[in-house]
C-alpha positions, 0 to 999 in steps of 0.5 A: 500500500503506497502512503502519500499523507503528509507528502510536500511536493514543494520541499521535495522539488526543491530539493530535487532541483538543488540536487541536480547540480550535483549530477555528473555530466552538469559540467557545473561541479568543476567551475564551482571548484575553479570559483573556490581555488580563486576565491582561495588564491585572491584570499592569500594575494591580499593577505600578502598585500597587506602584510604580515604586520598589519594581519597581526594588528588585526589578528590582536584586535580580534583576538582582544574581542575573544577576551572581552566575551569570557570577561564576567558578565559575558557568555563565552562564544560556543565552539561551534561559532566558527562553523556557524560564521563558515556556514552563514559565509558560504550560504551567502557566497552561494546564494549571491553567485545563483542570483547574479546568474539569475540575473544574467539569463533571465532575458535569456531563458524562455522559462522561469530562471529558477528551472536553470538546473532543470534546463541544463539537466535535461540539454546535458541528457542526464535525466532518466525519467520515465516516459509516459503516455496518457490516454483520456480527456476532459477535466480529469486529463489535465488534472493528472497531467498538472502533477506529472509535468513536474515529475518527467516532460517526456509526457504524451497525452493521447486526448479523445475528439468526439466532443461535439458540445458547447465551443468545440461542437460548433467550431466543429460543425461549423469548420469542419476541424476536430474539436480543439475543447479538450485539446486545449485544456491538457495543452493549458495543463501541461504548459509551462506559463504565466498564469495570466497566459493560462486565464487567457487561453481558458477565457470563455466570451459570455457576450457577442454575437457569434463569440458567446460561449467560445473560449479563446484557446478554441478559437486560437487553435481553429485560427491556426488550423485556417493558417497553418491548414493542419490541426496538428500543427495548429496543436504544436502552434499552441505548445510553442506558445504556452511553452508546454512539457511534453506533447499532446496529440489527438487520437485521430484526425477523423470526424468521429461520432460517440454513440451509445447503447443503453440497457433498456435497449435504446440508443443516442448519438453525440458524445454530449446527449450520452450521459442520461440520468437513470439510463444505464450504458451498455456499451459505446461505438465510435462512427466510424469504426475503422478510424485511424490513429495518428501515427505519433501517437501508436508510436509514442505508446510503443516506446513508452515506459508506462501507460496511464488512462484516465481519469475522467468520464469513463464512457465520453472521456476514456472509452472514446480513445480505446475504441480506436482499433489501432491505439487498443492494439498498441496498449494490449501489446505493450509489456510496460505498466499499464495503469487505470487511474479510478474516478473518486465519485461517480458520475450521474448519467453515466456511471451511477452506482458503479464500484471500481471494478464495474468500471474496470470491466467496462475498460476490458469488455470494450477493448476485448482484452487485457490492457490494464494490469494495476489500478489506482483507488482512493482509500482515504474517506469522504466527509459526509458533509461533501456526500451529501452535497454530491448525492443531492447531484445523483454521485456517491464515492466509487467503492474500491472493492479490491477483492473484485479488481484481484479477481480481474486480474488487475492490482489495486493501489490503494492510495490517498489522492484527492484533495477536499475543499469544497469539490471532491478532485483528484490531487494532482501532486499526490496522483503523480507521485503514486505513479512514480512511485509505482514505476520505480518499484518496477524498476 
């Protein structure tokens, strides 16, 4: 059982960062010691300036200060004030070196200067982490993704385009380009970007003719798309811009359409009317079936060092990218980690009642195959002042029944990883640090 209570991923990223300039390889160790022999050397030169005589003048003073302190009425100075003066002199020295290098690239540096030894970590290619390929959509994607960009940026998130509601569904039928909605949000989660850059491209007009209801990022990438005439570059567009870690790219490029079967024998089309409150999901299509992938992203998913779906709306968000036939194939033959991250509550319309497993199965039972071999649960309990907020909406706590995940042939990972305010989420930091922990088990 992996405990993540308690964990501060702040000190820990400090200390990480810190630690990097440690690493061989960083070419870095060896100017500081050059720094320390100079510093070294120009200590003697001035002593040698100024003289045996004046440094013993000067040596009989500080000496006299010693004296006054063991004079009664005086404590005497600790052995340890030496250590502590070297201490406070080198902190000092260091911390003075790191902002007049800060000050000197900060016009340089496309990135925040604190992430120095981030950057020259990964230019020197001394890093060894994980490659990682994340398969979903929605709010639940970019939540996942907010933690894991400061885990690896060799990140890949494979995102669904069946949306065909609200901005997106209008750009998509009236542009006839895939829905840039959920494109847009992992885009802003992966980014690397002032906050003010992220409350623009997720600004959403409530006034205009023809702009009400369109957010700026949709109507960015579909301006790029008209520019460039291609929707994946309109994506890497966007990345430049926001300076994104990692990649994202759409599961295909075809206009797809979700339609879903229910248990009482009906049926819908459009990924936005699916979700019924008191109609059970049978099963979901994607129209057409022999859509094809883009060709990144089955190679992305071929060369990465695990796999992650979800989370987020299981038969809209997750389901839509394993129904494409080439991207379910490229996961069921990976040997590499294949993880399901559960949702915490489930989703009025479209997983009522649904335990851990029951959404397990539904993954399986679509993709015909094993393609999940561990699942991360949430342990911790919900207060039952949060419950009942969410179960006047129709939502309850998915239940983590392990015995029923073993019984699938799936491992549990029982983990703490939501964060409570006055929404029951996943935490980004405490998600991302359950899967490296996990992955470095495998290791």
């Amino acid at each position: 059982m992996l405990n993540t209570e308690g964990y501060n991923n702040g000190s820990n990223k400090l200390w990480r960062r810190a630690l990097k300039w440690l690493y061989p390889g960083m070419r870095v160790k060896r100017w500081i010691l050059l720094m320390a022999l100079g510093a070294l050397l120009a200590a003697v030169g001035v002593l040698v300036l100024v003289g045996p005589y004046n440094l013993i003048i000067f040596g009989r003073k500080v000496n006299q200060v010693l004296r006054q302190w063991q004079q009664p009425g005086h404590a005497p100075p600790s052995r340890y004030t030496s250590v502590v003066l070297v201490f406070v002199g080198i902190l000092a020295a260091c911390l003075g070196f790191r902002q007049v290098i800060n000050s000197l690239v900060v016009d340089l540096l496309p990135s925040d200067p604190r992430d120095l030894a981030e950057i020259i970590f990964h230019k020197r290619g001394l890093d060894n982490e994980p490659t990682l390929v994340v398969v979903g959509g929605g709010t639940g994607l970019a939540t996942l993704l907010r933690g894991l960009k400061h885990q690896t940026e060799k990140i890949t998130a494979i995102v669904t385009v069946a949306d065909d509601g609200g901005s997106s569904g209008r750009i998509r039928s009236e542009l006839g380009i895939p829905p840039p909605g959920d494109i847009r949000n992992t885009l802003v989660a992966m980014a690397n970007t002032e906050p003010l850059m992220e409350e623009l491209f997720q600004y959403r007009f409530d006034w205009g003719e023809g702009l009400q209801g369109h957010s700026f990022g949709n109507l960015f990438i579909a301006a790029m798309t008209e520019i460039s005439g291609d929707f994946e570059e309109a994506i890497r567009a966007f990345s430049q811009v926001l300076a994104v870690r990692g990649r994202v790219l759409p599961s295909t490029l075809s206009s797809v359409t979700l339609r879903a079967e229910y248990a009482d024998g009906t049926a819908t089309i459009g990924e936005s009317l699916i979700p019924q409150p008191g109609k059970a999901i049978r099963r979901v299509f994607l129209e057409p079936e022999d859509c094809h992938p883009v060709p990144e992203a089955i190679a992305a998913i071929q060369s990465a060092d695990a796999i992650i779906l979800g989370p987020g709306s299981l038969y809209t968000s997750v389901l839509p990218n394993i129904l494409v036939h080439e991207i379910r194939d490229a996961i069921a033959r990976s040997s590499v980690p294949r993880i399901y991250i559960c949702n915490v509550m489930t989703q009025p319309g479209e997983t009522d009642g649904y335990k851990a497993s029951d959404h397990i199965k539904a993954i399986l039972d679509h993709a015909g195959t094993r393609i999940i071999d561990y699942v991360v649960v949430n342990t911790i309990p919900i207060p039952e002042a949060l419950q009942e907020r969410y179960k006047a909406e129709g939502a309850i706590p998915v239940k983590a029944d392990l015995a029923e995940i073993r019984a699938l042939g799936v491992t549990p990972i029982e983990a703490s990883v939501i964060s409570m305010t006055d929404l029951v989420r996943h935490d980004p930091e405490r998600l991302a640090q359950v899967i490296v922990e996990l992955l470095w088990q495998q290791v």
